[in-house]
C-alpha positions as CSV (number, residue, x, y, z in Angstrom):
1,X,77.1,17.3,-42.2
2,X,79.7,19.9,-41.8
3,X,83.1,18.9,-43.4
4,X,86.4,19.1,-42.2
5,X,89.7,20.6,-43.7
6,X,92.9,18.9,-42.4
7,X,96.4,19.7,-42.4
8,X,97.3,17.7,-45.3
9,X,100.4,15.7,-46.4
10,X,102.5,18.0,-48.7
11,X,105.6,15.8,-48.7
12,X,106.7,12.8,-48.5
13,X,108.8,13.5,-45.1
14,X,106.2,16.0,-43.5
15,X,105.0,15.4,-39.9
16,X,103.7,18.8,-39.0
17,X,103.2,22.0,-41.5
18,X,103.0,25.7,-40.5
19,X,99.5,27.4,-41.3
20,X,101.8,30.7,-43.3
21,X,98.2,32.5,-44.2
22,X,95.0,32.4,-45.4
23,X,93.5,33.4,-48.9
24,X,90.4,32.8,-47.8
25,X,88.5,33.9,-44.6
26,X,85.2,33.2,-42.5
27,X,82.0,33.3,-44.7
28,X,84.0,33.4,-47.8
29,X,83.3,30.6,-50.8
30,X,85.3,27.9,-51.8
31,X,85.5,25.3,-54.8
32,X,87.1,22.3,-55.2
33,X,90.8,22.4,-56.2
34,X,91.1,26.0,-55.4
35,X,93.6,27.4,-53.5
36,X,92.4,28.5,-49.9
37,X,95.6,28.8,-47.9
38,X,99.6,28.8,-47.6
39,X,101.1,25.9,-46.0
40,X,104.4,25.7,-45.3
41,X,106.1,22.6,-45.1
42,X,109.9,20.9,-44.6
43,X,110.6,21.7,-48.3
44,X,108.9,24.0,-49.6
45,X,105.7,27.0,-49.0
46,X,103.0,25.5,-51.4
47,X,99.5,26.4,-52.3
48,X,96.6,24.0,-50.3
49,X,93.5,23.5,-52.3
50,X,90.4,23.4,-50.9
51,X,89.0,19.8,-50.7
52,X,85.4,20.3,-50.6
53,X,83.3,23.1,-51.9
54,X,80.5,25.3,-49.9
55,X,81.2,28.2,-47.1
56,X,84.0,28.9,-44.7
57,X,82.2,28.2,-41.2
58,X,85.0,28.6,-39.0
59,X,88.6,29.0,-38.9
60,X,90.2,27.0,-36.4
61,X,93.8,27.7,-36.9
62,X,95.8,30.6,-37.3
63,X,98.0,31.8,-39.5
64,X,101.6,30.9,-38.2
65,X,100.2,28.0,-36.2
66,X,101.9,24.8,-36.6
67,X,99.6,22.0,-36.8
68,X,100.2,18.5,-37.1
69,X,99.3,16.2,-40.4
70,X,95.4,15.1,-39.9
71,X,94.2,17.8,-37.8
72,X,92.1,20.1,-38.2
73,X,92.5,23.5,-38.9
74,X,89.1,24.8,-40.3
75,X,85.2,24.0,-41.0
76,X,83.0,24.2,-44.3
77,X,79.3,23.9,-44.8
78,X,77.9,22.7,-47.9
79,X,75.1,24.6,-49.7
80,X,72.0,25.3,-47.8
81,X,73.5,24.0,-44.4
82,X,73.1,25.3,-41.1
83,X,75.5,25.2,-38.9
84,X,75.4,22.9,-36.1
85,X,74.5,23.2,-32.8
86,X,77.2,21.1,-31.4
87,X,80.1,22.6,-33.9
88,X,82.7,22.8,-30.5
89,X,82.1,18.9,-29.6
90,X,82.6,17.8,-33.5
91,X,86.0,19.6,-33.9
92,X,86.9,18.1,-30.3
93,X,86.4,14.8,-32.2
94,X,87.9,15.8,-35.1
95,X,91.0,16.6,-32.6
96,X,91.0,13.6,-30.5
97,X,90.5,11.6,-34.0
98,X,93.9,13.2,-35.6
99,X,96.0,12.1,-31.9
100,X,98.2,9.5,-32.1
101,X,96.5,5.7,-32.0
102,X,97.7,3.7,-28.6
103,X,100.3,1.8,-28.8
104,X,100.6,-2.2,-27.8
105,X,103.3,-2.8,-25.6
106,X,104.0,-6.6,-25.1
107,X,105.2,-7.1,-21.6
108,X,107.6,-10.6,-21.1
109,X,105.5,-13.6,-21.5
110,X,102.7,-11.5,-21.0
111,X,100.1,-10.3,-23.8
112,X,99.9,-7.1,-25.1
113,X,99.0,-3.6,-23.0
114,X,97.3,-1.1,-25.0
115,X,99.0,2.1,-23.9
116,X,96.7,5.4,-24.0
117,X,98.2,8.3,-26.6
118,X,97.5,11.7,-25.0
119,X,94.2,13.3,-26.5
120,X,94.2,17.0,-27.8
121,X,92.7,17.9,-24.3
122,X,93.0,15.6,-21.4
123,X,96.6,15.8,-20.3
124,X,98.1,12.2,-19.7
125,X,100.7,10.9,-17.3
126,X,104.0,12.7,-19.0
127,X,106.7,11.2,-20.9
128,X,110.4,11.2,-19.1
129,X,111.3,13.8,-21.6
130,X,108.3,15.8,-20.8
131,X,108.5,15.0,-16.9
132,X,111.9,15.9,-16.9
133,X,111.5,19.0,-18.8
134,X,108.6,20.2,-16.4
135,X,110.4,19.2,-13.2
136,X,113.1,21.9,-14.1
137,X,110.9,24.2,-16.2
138,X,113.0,24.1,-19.4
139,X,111.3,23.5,-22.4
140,X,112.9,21.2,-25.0
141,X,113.8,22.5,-28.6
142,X,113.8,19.7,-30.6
143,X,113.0,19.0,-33.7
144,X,110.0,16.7,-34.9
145,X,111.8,14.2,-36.4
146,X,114.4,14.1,-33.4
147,X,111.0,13.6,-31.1
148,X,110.2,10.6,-33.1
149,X,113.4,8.9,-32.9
150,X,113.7,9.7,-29.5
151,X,110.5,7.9,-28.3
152,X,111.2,5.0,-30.7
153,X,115.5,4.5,-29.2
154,X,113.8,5.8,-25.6
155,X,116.2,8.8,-25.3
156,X,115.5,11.7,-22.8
157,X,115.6,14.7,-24.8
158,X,116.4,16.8,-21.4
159,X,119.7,15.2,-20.9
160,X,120.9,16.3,-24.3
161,X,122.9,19.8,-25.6
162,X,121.3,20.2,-29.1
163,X,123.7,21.3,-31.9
164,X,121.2,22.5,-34.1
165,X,120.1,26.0,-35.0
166,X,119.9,27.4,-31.8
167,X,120.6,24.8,-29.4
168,X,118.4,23.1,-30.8
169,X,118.0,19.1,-30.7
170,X,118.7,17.3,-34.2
171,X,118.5,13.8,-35.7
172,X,122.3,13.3,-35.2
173,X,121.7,14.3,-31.6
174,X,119.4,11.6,-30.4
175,X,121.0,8.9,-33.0
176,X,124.5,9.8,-30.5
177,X,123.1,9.4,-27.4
178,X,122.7,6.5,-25.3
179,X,119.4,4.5,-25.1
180,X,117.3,5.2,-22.1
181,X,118.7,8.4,-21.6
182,X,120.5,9.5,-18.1
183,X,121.6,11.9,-16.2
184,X,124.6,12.6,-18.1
185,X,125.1,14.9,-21.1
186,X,125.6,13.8,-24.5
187,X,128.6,15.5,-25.6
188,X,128.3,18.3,-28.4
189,X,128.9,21.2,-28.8
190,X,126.9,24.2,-27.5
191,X,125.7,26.3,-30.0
192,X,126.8,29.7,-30.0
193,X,124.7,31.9,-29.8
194,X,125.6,35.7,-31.4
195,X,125.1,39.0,-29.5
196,X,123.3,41.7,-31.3
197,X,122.0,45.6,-30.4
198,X,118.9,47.3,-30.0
199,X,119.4,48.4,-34.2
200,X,119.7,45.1,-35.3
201,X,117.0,42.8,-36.4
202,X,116.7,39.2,-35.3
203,X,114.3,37.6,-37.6
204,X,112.5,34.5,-36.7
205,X,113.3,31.9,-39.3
206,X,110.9,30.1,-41.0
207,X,110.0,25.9,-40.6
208,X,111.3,25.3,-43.9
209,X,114.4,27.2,-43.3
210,X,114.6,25.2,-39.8
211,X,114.3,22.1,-41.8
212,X,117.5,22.9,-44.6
213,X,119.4,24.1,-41.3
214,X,119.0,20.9,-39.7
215,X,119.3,18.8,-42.7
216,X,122.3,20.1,-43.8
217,X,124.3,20.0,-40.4
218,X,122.8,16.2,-40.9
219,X,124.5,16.0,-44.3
220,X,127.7,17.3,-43.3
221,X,128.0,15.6,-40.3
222,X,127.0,12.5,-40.8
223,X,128.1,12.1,-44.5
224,X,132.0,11.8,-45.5
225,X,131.9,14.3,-48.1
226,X,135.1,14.2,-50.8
227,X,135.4,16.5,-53.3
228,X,136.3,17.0,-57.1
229,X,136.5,19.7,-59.6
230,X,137.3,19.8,-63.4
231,X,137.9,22.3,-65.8
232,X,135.8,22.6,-69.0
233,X,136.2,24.3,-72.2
234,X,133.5,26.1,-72.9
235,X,133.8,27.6,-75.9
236,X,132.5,25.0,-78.3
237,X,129.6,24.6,-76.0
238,X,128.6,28.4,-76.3
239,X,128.8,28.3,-80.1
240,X,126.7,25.1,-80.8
241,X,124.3,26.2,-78.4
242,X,124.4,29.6,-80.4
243,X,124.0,28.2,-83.3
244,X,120.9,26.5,-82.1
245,X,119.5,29.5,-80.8
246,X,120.2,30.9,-84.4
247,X,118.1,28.9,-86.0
248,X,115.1,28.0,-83.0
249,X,115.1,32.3,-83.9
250,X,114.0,31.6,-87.3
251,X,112.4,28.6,-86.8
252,X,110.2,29.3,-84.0
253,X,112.3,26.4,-81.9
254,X,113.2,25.9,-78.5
255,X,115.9,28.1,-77.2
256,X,118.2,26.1,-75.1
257,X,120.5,27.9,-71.9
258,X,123.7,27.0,-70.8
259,X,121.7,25.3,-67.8
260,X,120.0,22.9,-70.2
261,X,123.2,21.8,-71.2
262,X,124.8,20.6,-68.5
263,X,121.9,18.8,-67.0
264,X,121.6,16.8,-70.2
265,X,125.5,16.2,-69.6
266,X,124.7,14.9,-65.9
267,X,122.2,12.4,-67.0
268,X,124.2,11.0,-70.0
269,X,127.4,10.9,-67.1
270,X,125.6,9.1,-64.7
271,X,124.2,6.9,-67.4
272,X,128.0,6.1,-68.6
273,X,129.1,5.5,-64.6
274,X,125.6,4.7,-62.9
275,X,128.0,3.8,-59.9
276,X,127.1,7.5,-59.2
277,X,123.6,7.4,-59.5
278,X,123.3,5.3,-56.0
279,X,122.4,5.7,-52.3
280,X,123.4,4.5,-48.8
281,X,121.3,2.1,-47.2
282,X,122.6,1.6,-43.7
283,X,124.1,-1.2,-44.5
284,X,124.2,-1.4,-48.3
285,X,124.0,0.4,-51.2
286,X,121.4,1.2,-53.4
287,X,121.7,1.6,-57.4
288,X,119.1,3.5,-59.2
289,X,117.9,2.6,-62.4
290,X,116.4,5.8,-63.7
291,X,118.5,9.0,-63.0
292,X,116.0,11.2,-60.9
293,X,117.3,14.7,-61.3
294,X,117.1,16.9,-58.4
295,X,117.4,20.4,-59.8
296,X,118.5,23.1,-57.1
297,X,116.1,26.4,-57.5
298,X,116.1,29.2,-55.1
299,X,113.4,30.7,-53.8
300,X,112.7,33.4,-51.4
301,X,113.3,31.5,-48.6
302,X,115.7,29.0,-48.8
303,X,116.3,26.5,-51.5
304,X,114.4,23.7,-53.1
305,X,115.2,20.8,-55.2
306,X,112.4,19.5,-57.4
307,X,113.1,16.2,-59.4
308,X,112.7,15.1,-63.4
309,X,112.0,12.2,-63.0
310,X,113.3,9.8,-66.0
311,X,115.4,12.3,-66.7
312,X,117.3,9.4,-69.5
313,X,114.3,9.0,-71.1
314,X,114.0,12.6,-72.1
315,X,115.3,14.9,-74.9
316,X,117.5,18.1,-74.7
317,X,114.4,20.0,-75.5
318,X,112.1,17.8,-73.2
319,X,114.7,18.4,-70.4
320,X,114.7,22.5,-71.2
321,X,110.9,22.3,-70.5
322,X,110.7,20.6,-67.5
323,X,113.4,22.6,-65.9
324,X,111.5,26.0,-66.9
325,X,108.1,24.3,-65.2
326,X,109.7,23.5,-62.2
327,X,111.1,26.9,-62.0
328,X,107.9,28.3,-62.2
329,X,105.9,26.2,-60.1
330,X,108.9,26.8,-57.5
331,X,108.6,30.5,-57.4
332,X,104.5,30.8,-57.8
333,X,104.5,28.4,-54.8
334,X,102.9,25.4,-57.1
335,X,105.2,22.5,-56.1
336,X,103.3,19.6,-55.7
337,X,104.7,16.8,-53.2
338,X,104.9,14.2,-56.4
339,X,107.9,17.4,-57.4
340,X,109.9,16.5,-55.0
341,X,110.1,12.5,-54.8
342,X,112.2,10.7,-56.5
343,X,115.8,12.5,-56.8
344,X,118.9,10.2,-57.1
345,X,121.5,12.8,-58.0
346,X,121.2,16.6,-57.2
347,X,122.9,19.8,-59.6
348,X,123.1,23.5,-58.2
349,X,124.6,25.7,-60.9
350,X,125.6,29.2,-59.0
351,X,127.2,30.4,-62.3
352,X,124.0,33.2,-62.9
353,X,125.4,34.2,-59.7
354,X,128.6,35.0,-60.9
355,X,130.3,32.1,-58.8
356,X,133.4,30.7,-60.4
357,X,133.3,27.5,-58.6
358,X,132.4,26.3,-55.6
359,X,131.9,22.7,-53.3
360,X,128.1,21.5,-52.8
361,X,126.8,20.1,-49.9
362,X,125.4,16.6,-50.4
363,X,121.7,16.3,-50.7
364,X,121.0,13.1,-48.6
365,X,120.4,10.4,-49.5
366,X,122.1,11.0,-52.7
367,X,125.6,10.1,-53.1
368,X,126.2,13.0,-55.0
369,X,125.5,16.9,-56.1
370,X,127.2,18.2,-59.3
371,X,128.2,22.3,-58.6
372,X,128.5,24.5,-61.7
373,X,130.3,27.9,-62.1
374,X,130.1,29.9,-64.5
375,X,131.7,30.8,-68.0
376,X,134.3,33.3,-67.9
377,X,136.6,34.3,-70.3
378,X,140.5,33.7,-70.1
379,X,143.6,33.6,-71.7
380,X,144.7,30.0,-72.2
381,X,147.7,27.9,-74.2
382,X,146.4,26.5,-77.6
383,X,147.6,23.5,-78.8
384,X,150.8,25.4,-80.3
385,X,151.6,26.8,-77.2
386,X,150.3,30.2,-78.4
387,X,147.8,32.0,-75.5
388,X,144.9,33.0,-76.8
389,X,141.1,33.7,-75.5
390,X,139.3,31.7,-74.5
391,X,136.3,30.4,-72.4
392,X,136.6,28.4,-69.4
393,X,134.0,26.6,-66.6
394,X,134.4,24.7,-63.7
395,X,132.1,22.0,-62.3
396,X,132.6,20.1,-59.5
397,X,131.4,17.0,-57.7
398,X,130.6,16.4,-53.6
399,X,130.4,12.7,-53.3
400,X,129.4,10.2,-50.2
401,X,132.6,8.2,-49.7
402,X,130.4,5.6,-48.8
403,X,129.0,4.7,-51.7
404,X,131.3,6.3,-54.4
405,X,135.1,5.9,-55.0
406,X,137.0,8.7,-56.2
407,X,138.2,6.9,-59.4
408,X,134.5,6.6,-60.5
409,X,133.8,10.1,-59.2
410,X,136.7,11.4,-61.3
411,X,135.5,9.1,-64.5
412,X,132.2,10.8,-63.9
413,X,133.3,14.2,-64.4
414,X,135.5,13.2,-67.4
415,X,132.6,11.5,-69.6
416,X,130.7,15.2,-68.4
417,X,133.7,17.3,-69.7
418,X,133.5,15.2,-72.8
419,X,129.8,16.2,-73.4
420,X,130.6,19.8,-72.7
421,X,133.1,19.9,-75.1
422,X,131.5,17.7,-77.5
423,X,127.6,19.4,-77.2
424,X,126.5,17.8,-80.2
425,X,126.6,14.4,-78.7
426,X,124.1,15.1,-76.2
427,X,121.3,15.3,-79.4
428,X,122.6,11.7,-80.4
């Protein structure tokens, strides 16, 4: 029986992915747990493993394709299989199978009414979005995730100016407008839209870079963002962690970077005020346990933020390797969907970059993202008033004003300047 390969689940927030390429191609070999394809997802371009072994039959989807979770984008014989006769009518099935299930609707006093999903084939009386949008030939840009909300709240997506990417319709969107739709716009913004010239390139962005787009207009929209900086002194950081470095060169020890560092310091902080460490829940708050640590790496196309996960429970040298693993998965495309679950508090450090200091957008649903700078040299006042050299970094803090106050925001980044200044404490 031939089997079929589905667009699988990559993360935890995934409702479509985007077919990017494929490594392998009609007739071609495949093994179990071996790459076969690109797929790109809301976080991140990752690797899809084949999950049977045998021959490449057919390739139903192609490359740039979006394709929701479940269906099916290509077929593989086992062994010493032929191919079957009826090969169209089984991936019809395998389409209709992946559709949405019916949904009960339960009429007043009535019982429930089954109402038919729309097969990959058969068209189906429209939705009033999809009505609408053919009545006046406009198509809809929407996002999946502002679809979904939008048939759950009953909202007409045609009635509403999207403030997304484009014009494009957004969570925030559909959360603002009124239930049952209407013939009257939701107010936003138009977005607008650039001119260019016939030498100018206008490049079609990518669904993960759709995704941070959206999700960030989310964050700052939606999220009262406040923000802190502190000043560090830097300089006995750079000399114990020399020091270190000294003798991991003789040794045969782990080398730490600055990086390694302050991530340490972020834990121990949140451990010392786990006020910080916390989340809003609509209508409550929630306070993590174990400091998840969402670690901001860039990659070609955007940015992604896999997590350590019981990140308290792990030494400065255990904390230097799992940051250099993730960094490596990141940029060889080997991020699993387990890498990105479980972050509580975010950190982007820009200071490679040569940023002096800058404010973070939040990650939701974090309450918080720690932003690094990096270590410059300046003259300062010593303690006698002299000015001498000296090394100086900034790192700041975006909070949810929701969740955290500014007093514990500010105790926060005082226990992390304390760390900084005072490296040796984080081996304790």
């Amino acid at each position: 029986m031939p089997k079929i390969i589905e667009m699988p689940k990559l993360s935890d927030t995934m409702t479509e992915g985007t077919l990017a390429k494929w490594t392998v191609k009609e007739g071609d070999t495949v093994e179990v747990g071996k790459a076969i394809a690109d797929v790109e997802t809301d976080k991140a371009t990752m690797e899809y493993a084949s999950p049977f072994e045998g021959k490449i039959l057919k390739i139903i989807v192609s490359p740039g394709t979006k394709v929701p979770l479940g269906s099916p984008m290509a077929v593989v014989l086992e062994d010493g299989e032929e191919a079957p006769a009826n090969l169209d009518e089984l991936i019809a099935k395998a389409q209709a199978a992946a559709a949405p299930a019916p949904k009960e609707e339960k009429p007043a006093g009535g019982s429930a009414k089954k109402v038919s999903a729309p097969g990959p084939r058969l068209p189906t009386a429209p939705q009033p979005a999809r009505r609408a949008a053919a009545a006046s030939n406009v198509r809809v840009k929407a996002s999946p995730l502002a679809r979904k909300i939008a048939e759950e709240k009953g909202v007409d997506l045609t009635t509403l100016v999207g403030s997304g990417p484009g014009g494009r319709i957004v969570r925030a969107d559909v959360e603002n407008a009124p239930v049952g739709g209407g013939s009257a716009r939701v107010a936003a913004t138009p977005a607008i839209r650039p001119t260019y010239g016939p030498e100018d390139e206008r490049v079609v962005t990518s669904t993960m870079r759709n995704i941070i787009a959206e999700r960030l207009l989310a964050s700052k929209t939606q999220i009262p963002h406040f923000y802190l900086q502190v000043e560090v002194d830097a300089a006995p950081l750079m000399g114990f962690r020399a020091h270190l470095n000294a003798s991991a060169e003789k040794t045969g020890g782990v080398k730490y970077t600055v990086n390694d560092f302050i991530l340490k310091s972020v834990i121990r902080a949140a451990q010392a005020q786990p006020a910080i460490n916390a989340a809003w829940d609509g209508d409550a708050i929630v306070k993590y346990k174990s400091v998840g640590l969402s670690v901001a790496i860039a990659i070609d196309d955007g940015l992604v933020t896999p997590v350590i996960k019981q990140a308290e429970k792990k030494t400065l040298a255990e904390i230097s390797a799992a940051v250099k693993d993730l960094a490596g998965k990141a940029k060889n495309k080997k991020l699993s969907p387990d890498d990105f679950a479980g972050g509580t508090i975010t950190v982007s450090n820009l200071g490679a970059y040569g940023i002096d200091q800058f404010s973070a957008i939040i990650n939701p649903p974090q309450a918080a993202i720690i932003s690094v700078g990096g270590i410059r040299k300046v003259p300062v006042v010593d303690d006698k008033g002299a000015i001498v050299a000296g090394q100086r970094m900034w790192v700041g803090l975006s909070g949810d004003h929701r969740v955290v106050d500014g007093a514990v925001a500010a105790t926060f980044l005082q226990e992390m300047r304390k760390l900084l200044e005072n490296p040796a404490l984080m081996l304790v």
